[in-house]
PyMOL CGO cylinders between C-alpha atoms (Angstrom):
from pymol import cmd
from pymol.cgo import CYLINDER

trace = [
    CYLINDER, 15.85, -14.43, -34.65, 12.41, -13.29, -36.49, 0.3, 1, 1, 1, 1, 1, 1,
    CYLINDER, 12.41, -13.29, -36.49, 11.86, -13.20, -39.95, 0.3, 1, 1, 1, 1, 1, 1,
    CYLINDER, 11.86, -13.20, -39.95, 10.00, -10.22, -41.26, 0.3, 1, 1, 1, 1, 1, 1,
    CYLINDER, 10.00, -10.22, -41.26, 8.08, -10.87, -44.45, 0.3, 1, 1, 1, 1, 1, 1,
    CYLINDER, 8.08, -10.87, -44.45, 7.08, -7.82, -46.08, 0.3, 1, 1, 1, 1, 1, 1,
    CYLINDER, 7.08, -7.82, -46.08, 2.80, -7.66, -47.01, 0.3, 1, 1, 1, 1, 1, 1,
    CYLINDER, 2.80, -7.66, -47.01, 1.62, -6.02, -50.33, 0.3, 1, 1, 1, 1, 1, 1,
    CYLINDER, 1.62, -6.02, -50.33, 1.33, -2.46, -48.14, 0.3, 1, 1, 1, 1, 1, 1,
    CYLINDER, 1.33, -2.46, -48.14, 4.58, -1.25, -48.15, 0.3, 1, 1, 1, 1, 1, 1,
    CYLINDER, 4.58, -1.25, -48.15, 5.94, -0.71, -44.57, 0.3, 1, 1, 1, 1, 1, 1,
    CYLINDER, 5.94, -0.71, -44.57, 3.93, -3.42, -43.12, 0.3, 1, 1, 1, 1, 1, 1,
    CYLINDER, 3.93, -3.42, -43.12, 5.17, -6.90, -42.00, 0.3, 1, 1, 1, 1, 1, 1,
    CYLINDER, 5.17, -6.90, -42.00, 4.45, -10.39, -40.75, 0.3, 1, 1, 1, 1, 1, 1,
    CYLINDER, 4.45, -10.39, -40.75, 6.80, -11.00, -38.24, 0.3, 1, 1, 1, 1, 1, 1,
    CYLINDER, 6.80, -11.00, -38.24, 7.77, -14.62, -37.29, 0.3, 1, 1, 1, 1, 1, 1,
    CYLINDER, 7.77, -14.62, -37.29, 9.55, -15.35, -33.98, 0.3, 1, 1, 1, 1, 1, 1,
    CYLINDER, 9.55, -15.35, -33.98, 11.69, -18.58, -34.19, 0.3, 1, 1, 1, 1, 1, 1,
    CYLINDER, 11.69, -18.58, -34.19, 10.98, -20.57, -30.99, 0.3, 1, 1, 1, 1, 1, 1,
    CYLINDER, 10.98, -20.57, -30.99, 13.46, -22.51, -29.24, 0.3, 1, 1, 1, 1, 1, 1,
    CYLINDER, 13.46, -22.51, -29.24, 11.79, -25.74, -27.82, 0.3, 1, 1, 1, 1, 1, 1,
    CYLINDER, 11.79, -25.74, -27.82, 13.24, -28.33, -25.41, 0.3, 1, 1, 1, 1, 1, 1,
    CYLINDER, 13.24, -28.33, -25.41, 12.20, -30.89, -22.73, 0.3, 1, 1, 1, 1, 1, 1,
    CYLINDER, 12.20, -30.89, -22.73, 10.68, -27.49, -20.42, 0.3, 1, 1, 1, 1, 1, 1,
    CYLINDER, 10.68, -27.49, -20.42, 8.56, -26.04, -23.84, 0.3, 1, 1, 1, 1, 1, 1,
    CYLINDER, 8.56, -26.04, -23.84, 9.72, -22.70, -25.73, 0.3, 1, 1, 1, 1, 1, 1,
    CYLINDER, 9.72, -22.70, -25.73, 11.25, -20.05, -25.74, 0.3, 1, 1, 1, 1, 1, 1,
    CYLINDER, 11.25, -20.05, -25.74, 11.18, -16.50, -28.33, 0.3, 1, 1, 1, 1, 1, 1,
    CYLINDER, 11.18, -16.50, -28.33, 12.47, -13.56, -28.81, 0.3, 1, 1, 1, 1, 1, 1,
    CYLINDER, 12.47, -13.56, -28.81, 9.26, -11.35, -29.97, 0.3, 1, 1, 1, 1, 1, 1,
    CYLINDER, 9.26, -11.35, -29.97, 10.85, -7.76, -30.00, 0.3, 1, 1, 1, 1, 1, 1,
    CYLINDER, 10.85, -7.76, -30.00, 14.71, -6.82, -30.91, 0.3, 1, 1, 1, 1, 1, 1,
    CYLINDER, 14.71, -6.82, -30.91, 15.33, -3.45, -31.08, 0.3, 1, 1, 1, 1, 1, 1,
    CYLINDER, 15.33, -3.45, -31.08, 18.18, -4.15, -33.86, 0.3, 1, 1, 1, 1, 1, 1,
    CYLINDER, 18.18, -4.15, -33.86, 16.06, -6.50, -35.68, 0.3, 1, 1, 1, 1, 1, 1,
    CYLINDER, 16.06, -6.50, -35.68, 13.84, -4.16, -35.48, 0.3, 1, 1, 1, 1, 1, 1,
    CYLINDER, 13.84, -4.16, -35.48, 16.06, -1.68, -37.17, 0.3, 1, 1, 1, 1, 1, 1,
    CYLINDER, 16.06, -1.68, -37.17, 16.50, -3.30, -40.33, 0.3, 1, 1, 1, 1, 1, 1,
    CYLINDER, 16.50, -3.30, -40.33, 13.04, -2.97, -41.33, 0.3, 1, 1, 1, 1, 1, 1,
    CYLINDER, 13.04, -2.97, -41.33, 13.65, 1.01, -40.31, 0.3, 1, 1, 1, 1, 1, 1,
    CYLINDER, 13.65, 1.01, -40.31, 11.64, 0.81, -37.27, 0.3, 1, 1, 1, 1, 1, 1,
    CYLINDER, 11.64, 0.81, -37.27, 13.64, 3.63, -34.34, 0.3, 1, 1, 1, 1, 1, 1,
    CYLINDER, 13.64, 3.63, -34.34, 9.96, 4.38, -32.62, 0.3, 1, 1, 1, 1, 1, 1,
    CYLINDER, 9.96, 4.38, -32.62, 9.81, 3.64, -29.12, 0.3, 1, 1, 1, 1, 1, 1,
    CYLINDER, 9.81, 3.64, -29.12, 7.23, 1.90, -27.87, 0.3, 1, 1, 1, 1, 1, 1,
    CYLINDER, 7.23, 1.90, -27.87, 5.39, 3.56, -25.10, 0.3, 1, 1, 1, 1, 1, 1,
    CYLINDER, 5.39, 3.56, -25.10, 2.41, 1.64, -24.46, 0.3, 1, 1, 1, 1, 1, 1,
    CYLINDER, 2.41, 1.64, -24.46, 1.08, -1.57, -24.64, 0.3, 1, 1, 1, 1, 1, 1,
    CYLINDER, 1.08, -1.57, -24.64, -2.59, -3.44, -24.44, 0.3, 1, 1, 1, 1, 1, 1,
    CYLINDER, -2.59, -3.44, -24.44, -4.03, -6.27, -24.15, 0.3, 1, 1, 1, 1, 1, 1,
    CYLINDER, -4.03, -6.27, -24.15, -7.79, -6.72, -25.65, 0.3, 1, 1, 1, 1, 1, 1,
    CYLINDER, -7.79, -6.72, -25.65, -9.74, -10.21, -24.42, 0.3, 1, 1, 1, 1, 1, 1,
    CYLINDER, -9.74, -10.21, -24.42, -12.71, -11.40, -26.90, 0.3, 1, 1, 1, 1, 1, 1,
    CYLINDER, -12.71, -11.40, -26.90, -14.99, -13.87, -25.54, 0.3, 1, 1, 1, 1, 1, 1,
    CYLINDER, -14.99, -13.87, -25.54, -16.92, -14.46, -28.60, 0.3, 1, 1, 1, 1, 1, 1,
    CYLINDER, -16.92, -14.46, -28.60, -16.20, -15.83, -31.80, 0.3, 1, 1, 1, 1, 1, 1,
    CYLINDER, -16.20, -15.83, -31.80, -17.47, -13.64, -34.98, 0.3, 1, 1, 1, 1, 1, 1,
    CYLINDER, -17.47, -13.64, -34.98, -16.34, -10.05, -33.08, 0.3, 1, 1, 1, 1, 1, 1,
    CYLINDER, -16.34, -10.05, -33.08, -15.39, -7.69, -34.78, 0.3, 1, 1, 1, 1, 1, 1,
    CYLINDER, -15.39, -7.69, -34.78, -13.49, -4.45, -33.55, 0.3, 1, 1, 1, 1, 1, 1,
    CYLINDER, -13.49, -4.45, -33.55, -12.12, -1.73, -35.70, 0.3, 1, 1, 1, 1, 1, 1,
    CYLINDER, -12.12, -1.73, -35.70, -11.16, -0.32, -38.34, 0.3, 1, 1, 1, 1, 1, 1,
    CYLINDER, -11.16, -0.32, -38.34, -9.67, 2.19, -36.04, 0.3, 1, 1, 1, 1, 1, 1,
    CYLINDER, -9.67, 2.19, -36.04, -6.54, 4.90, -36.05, 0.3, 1, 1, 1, 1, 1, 1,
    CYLINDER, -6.54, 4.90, -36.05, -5.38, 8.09, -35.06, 0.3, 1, 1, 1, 1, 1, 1,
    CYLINDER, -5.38, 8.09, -35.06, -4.74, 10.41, -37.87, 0.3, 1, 1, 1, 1, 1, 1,
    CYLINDER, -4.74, 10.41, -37.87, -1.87, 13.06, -37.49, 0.3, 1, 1, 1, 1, 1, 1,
    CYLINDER, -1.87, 13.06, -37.49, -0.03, 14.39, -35.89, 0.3, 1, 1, 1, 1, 1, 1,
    CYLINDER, -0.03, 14.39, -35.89, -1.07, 11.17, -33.34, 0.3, 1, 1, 1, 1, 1, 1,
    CYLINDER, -1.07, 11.17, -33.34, -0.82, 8.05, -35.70, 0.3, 1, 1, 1, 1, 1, 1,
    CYLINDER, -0.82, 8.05, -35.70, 1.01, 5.35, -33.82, 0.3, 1, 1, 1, 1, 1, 1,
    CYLINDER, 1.01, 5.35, -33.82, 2.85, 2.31, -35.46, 0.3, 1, 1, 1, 1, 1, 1,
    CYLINDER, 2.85, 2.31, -35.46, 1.40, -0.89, -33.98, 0.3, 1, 1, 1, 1, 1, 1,
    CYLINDER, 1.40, -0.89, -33.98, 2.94, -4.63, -33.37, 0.3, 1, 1, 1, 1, 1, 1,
    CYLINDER, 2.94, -4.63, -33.37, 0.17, -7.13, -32.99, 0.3, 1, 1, 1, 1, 1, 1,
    CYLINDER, 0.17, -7.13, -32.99, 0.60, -10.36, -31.66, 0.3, 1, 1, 1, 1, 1, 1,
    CYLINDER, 0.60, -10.36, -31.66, -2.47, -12.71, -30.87, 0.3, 1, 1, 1, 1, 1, 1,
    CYLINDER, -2.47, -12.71, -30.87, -1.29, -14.89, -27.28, 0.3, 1, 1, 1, 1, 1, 1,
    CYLINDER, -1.29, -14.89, -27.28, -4.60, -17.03, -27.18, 0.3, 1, 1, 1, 1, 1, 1,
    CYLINDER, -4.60, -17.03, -27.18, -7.59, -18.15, -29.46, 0.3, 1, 1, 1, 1, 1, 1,
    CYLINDER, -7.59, -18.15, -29.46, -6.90, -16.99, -33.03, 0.3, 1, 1, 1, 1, 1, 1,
    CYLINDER, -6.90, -16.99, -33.03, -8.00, -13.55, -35.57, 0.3, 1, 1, 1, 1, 1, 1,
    CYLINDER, -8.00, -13.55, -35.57, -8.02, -12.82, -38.66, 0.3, 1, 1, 1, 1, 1, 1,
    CYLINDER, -8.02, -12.82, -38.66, -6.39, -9.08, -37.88, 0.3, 1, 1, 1, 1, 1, 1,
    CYLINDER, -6.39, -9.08, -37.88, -6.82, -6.54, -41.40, 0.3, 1, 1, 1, 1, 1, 1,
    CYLINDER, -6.82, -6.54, -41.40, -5.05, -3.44, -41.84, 0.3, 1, 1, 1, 1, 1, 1,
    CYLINDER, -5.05, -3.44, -41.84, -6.22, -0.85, -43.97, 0.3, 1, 1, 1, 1, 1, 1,
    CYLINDER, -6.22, -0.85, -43.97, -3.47, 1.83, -46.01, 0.3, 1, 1, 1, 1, 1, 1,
    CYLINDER, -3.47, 1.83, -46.01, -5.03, 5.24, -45.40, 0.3, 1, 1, 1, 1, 1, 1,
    CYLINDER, -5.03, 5.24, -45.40, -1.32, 7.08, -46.23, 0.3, 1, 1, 1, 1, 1, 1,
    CYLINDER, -1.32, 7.08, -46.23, -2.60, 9.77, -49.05, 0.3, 1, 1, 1, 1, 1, 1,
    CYLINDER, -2.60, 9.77, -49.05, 0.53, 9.49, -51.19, 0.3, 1, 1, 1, 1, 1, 1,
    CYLINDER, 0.53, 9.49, -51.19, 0.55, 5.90, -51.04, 0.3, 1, 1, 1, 1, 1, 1,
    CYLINDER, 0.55, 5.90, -51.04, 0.08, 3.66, -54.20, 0.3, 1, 1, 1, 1, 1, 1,
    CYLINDER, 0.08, 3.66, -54.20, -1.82, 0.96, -52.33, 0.3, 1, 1, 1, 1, 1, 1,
    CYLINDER, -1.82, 0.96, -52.33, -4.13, 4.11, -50.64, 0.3, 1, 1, 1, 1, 1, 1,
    CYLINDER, -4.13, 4.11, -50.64, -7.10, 2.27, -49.39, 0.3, 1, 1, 1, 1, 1, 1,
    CYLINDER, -7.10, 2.27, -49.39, -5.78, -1.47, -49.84, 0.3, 1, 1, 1, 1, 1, 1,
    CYLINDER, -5.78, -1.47, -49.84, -6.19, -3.68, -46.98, 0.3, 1, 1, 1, 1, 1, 1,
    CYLINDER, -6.19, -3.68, -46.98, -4.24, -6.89, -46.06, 0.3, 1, 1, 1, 1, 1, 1,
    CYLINDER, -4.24, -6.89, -46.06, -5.15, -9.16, -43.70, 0.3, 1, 1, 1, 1, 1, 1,
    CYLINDER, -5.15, -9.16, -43.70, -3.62, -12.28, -41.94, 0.3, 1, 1, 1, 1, 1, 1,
    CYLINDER, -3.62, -12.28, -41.94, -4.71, -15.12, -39.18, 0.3, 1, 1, 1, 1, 1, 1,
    CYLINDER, -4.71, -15.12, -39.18, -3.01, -14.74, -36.06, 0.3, 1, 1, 1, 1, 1, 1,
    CYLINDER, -3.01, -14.74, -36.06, -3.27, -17.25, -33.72, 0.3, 1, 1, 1, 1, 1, 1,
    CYLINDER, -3.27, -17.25, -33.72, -1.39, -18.42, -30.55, 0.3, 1, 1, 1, 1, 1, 1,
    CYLINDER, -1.39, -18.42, -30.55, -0.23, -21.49, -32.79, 0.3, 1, 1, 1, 1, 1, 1,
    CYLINDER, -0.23, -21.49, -32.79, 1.25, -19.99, -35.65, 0.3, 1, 1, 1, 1, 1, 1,
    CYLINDER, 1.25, -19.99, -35.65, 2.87, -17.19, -33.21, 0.3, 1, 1, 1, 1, 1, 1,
    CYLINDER, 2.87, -17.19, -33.21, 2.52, -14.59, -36.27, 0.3, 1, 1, 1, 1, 1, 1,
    CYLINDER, 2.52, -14.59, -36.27, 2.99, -10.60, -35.58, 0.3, 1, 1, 1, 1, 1, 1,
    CYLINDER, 2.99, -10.60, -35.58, 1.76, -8.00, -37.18, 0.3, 1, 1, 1, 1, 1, 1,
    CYLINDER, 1.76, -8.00, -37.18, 3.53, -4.75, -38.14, 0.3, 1, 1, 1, 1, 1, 1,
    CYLINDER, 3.53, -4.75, -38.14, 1.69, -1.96, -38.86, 0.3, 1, 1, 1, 1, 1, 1,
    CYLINDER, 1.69, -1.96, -38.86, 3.16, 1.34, -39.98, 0.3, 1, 1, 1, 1, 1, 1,
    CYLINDER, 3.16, 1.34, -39.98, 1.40, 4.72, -39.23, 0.3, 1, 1, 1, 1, 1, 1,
    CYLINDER, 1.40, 4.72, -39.23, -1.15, 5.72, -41.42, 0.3, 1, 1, 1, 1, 1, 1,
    CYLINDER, -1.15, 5.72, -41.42, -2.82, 2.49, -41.55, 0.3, 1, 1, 1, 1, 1, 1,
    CYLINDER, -2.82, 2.49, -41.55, -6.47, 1.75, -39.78, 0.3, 1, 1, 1, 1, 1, 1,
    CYLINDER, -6.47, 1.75, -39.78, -6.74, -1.74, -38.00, 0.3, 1, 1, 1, 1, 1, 1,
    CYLINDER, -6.74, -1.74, -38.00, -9.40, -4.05, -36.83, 0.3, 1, 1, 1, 1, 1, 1,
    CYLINDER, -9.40, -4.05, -36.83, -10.06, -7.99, -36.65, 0.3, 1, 1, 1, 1, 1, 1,
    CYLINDER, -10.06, -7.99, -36.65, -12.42, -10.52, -36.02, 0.3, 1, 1, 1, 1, 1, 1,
    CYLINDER, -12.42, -10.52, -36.02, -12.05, -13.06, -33.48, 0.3, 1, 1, 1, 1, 1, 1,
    CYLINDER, -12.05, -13.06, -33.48, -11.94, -16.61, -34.65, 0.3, 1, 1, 1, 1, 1, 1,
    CYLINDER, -11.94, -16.61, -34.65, -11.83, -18.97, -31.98, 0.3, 1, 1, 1, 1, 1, 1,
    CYLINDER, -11.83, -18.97, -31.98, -13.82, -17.86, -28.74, 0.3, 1, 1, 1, 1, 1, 1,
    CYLINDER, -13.82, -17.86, -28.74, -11.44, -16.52, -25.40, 0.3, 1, 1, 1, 1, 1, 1,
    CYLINDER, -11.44, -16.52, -25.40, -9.45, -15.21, -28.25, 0.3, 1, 1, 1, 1, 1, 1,
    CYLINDER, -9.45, -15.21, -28.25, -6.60, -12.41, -26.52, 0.3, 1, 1, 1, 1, 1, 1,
    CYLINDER, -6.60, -12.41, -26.52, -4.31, -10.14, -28.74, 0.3, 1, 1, 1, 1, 1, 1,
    CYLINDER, -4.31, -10.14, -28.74, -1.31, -8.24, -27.02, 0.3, 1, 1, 1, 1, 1, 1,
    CYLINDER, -1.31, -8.24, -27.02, -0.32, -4.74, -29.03, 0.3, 1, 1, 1, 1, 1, 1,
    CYLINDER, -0.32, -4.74, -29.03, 2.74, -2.38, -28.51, 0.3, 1, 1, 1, 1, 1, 1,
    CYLINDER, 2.74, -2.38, -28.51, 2.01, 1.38, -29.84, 0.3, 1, 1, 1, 1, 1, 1,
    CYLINDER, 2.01, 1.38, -29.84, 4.67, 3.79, -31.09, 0.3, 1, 1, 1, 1, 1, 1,
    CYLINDER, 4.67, 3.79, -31.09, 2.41, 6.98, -29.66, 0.3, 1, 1, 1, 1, 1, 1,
    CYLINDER, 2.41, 6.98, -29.66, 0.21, 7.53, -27.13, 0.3, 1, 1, 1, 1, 1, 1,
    CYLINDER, 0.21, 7.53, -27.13, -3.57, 7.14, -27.10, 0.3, 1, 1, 1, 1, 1, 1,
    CYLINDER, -3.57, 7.14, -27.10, -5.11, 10.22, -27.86, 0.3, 1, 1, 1, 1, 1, 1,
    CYLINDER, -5.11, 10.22, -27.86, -9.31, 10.65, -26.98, 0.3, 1, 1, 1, 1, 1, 1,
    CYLINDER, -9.31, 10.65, -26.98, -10.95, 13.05, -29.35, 0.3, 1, 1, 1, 1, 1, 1,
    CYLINDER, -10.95, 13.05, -29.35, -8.22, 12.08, -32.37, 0.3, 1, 1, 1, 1, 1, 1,
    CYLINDER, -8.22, 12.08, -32.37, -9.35, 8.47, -33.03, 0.3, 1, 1, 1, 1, 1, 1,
    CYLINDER, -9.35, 8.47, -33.03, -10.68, 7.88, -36.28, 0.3, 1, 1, 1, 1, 1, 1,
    CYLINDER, -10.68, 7.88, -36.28, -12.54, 4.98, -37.62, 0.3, 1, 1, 1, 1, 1, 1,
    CYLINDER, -12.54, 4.98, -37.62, -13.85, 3.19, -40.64, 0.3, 1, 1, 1, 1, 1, 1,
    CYLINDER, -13.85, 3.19, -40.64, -16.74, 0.89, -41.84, 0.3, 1, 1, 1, 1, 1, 1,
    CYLINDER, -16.74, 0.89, -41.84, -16.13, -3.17, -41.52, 0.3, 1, 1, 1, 1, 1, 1,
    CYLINDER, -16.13, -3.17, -41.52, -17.90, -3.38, -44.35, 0.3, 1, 1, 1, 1, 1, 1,
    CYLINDER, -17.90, -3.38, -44.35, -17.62, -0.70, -46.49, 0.3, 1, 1, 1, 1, 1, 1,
    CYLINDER, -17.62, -0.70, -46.49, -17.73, -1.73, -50.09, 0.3, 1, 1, 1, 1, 1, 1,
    CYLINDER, -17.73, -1.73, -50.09, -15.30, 0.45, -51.23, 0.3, 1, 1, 1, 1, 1, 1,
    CYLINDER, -15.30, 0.45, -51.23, -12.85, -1.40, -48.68, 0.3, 1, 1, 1, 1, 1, 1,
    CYLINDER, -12.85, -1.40, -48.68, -14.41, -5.13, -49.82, 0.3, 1, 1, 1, 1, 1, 1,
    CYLINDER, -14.41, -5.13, -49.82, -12.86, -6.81, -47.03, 0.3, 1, 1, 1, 1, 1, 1,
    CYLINDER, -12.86, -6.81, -47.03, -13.44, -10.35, -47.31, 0.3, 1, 1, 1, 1, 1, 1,
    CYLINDER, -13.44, -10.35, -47.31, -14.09, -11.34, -43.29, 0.3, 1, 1, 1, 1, 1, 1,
    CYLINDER, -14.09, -11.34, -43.29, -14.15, -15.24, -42.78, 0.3, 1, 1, 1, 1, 1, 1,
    CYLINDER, -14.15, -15.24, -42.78, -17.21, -15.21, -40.79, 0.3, 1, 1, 1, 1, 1, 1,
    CYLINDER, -17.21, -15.21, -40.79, -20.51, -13.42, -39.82, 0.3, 1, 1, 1, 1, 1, 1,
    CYLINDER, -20.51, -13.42, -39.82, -20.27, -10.68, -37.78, 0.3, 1, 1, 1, 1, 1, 1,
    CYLINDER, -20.27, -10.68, -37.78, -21.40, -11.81, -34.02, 0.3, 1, 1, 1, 1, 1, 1,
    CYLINDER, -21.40, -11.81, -34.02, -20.68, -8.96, -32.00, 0.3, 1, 1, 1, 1, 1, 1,
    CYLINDER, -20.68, -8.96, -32.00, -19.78, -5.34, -33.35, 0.3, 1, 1, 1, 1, 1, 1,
    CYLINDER, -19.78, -5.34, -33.35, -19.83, -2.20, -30.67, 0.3, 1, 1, 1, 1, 1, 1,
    CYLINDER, -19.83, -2.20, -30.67, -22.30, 0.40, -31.72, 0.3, 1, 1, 1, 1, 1, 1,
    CYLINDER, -22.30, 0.40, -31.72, -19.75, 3.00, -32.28, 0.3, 1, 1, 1, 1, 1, 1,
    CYLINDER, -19.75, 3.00, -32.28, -17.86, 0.45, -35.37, 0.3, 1, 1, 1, 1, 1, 1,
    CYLINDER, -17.86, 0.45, -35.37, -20.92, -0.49, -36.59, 0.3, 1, 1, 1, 1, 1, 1,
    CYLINDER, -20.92, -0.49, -36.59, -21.49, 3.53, -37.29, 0.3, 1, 1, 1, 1, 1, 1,
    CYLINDER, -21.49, 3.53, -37.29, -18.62, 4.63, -38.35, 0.3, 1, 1, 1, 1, 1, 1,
    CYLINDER, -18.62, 4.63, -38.35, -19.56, 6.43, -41.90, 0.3, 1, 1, 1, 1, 1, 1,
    CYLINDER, -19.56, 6.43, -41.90, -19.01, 4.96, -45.62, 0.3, 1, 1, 1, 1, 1, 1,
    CYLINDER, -19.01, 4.96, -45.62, -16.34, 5.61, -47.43, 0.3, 1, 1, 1, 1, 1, 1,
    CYLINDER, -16.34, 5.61, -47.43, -16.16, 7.82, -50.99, 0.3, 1, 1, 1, 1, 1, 1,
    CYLINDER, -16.16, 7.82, -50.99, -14.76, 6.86, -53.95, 0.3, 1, 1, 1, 1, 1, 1,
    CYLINDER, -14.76, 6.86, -53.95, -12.89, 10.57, -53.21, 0.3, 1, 1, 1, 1, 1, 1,
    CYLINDER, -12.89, 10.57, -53.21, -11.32, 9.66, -49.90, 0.3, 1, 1, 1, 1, 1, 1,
    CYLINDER, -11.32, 9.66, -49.90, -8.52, 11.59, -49.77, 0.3, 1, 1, 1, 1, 1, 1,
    CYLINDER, -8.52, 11.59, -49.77, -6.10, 9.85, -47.42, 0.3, 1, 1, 1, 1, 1, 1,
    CYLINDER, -6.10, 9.85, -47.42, -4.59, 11.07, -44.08, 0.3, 1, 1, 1, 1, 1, 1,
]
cmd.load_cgo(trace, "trace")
């Protein structure tokens, strides 16, 4: 069983696997394709990867593909802890440009759903932290987009300096106050 509690962005969810514990440890379910289904997710998932961050304070993203590529995401962090932010870039949405974000952490064994249309990042808050994702679509170079960690028209609230950033997030451009959506 998993709950799935529904975030201010429509279309995106915290998912919460019930564990089963006994004398050996746990066990959870972490993907049902039924389940799944209620929340009116059909989308394969066709890949899957695993990102390791060694230092506390890193920060990747905001990243996405626009279309015809964008890709629904499931996020699940399997060691350390993040505080993972999503971003709605959908141009008919009401919360256009409203980000969300949540802790994930191997201890509170929260998920992340994350519709397409939406950019993604965290920043890692406990060092030798690991974060497993499935994708609905395929990578594709040349049609990833990206946004500014701290651009003030976003005014994401991150929990702690920024340690490590790759050159390519730290450049993405600024936002307008005439962004348009994807």
């Amino acid at each position: 069983m998993m709950r799935f509690i529904p975030t201010p962005l429509a279309g995106a969810y915290i998912v919460e696997p019930e564990a089963f514990s006994d004398n050996r440890g746990w066990f959870m379910r972490v993907y049902c394709k039924n389940e799944f289904a209620a929340i009116g997710h059909t989308k394969e998932w066709v890949q899957m990867n695993h990102s390791f961050n060694n230092t506390r304070g890193t920060i990747r993203g905001l990243h996405f593909q626009p279309p015809p590529y964008e890709e629904i995401k499931l996020v699940r962090c399997i060691a350390g802890a993040v505080f993972d932010v999503i971003v709605d870039l959908r141009k008919d949405s009401p919360t256009l440009l409203q980000s969300y974000g949540v802790e994930l952490s191997a201890a509170n064994r929260k998920m992340i759903y994350i519709p397409g249309g939406f950019a993604h990042g965290f920043q890692v808050l406990k060092d030798n932290s690991e974060l497993l994702y499935l994708h609905s679509g395929f990578y594709t170079p040349g049609a990833e987009g990206g946004m500014r960690y701290d651009d003030p028209v976003l005014d994401i609230k991150w929990p702690l300096p920024v340690s490590v950033i790759s050159d390519r997030d730290a450049q993405h451009s600024l936002l307008t106050e005439n962004f348009k959506g994807i």
